[in-house]
N, C-alpha and C positions, 0 to 999 in steps of 0.2 A: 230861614236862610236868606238872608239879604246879598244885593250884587255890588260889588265894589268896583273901582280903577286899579289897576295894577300902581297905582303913587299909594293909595289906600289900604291896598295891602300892604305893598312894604314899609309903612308905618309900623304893622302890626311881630314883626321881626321883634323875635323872641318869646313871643303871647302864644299860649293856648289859644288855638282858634277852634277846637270844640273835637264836640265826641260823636259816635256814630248810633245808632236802633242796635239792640241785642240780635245777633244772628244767629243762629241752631246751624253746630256742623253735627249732622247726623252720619250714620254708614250709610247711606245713598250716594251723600256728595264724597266720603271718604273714596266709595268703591268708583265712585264716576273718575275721579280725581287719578284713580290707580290706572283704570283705564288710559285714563290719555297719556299720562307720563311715562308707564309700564311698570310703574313699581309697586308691585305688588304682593311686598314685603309679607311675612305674615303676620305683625304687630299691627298693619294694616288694616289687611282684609282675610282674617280669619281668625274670628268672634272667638272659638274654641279654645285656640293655640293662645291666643292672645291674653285668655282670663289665666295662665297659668304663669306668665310675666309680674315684672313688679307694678306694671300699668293697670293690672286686674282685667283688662277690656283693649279693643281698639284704640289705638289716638290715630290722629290727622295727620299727616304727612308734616313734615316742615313747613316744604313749599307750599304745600295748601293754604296754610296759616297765611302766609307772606302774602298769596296770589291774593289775599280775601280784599288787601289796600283798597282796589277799586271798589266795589261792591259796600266795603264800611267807608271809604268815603262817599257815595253816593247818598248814602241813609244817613249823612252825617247833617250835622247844624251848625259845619262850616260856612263862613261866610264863600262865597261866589263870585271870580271877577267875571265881571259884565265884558260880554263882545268876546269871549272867547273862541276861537275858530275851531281849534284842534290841542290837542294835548299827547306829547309822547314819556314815554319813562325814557330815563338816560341813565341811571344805575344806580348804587348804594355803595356809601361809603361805610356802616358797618350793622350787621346783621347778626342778631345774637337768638338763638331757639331759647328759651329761658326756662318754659316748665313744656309738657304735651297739652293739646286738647285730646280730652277724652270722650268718644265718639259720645253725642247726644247733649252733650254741653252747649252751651252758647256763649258768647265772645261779643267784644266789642271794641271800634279803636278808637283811640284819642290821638291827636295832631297837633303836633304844635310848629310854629314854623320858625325854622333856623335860620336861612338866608335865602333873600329874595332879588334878584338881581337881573338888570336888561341885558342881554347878552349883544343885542345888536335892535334897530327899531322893531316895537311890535312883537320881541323873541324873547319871553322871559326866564330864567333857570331858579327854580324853588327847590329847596332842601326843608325836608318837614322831618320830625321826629315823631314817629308814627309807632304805637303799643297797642298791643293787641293783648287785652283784660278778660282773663276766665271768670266768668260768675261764680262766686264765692270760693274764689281760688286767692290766694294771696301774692303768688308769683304771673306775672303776665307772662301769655307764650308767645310773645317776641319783641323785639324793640330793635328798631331798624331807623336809619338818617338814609331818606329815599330821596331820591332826586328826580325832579323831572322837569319839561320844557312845556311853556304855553305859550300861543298865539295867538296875540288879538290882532 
């Protein structure tokens, strides 16, 4: 993972800028997940009820999937602009659940970035296209154009 300038990335507009480490969503983080949102569907978190659906077993929330951005960009082998201070999300322009994860699986995301632009000095706003890949699944379970703000 190398550190760029923010001119250096936005060269890179429209390029895969890379993929992330295979993550495990097991029933630990699905049932933690339920916890804090309160949804505590039973496709969710109840093993039992679940295997008699067309999913055979638990899957992950939507939003789990989505929340996971941070954490598979972390593990990722995106490139890094240098001197960054902070970074906020500011929202998605479209967000599609495509297949479930199914609890025990692993997932991973790939990035590519759409548009990168100075909003004002030092304020930048990136728009990535961000998929999230089930291991030996053919359908990805999600794809989302996410937007967020950074400051150097």
């Amino acid at each position: 993972m190398s550190a760029i300038s923010p001119q250096q990335m936005k060269d890179m507009v429209g390029q895969n800028l890379g993929s992330s480490e295979w993550l495990l969503v097991d029933q630990e983080m699905i049932n933690k997940f339920a916890d804090a949102t309160g949804d505590h569907q039973f496709i969710h978190v109840n093993e039992e009820m679940a295997k008699m659906t067309p999913f055979g077993g638990t899957i992950a929330h939507g939003f789990l999937t989505l929340s996971l951005f941070p954490v598979l960009m972390a593990k990722s082998d995106c490139p890094r602009v240098e001197g960054v201070k902070m970074g906020v999300n500011y929202g998605g322009n479209k967000v599609r659940f495509l297949a479930p994860v199914r609890s025990g699986k692993r997932v991973r995301g790939h990035f590519k970035l759409l548009e990168l632009e100075e909003k004002r000095p030092g304020q930048w706003q990136q728009t990535l296209e961000f998929t999230v890949e089930i291991e030996g699944e053919d359908k990805p379970a999600v794809m989302a154009e996410w937007i967020s703000q950074f400051f150097v």
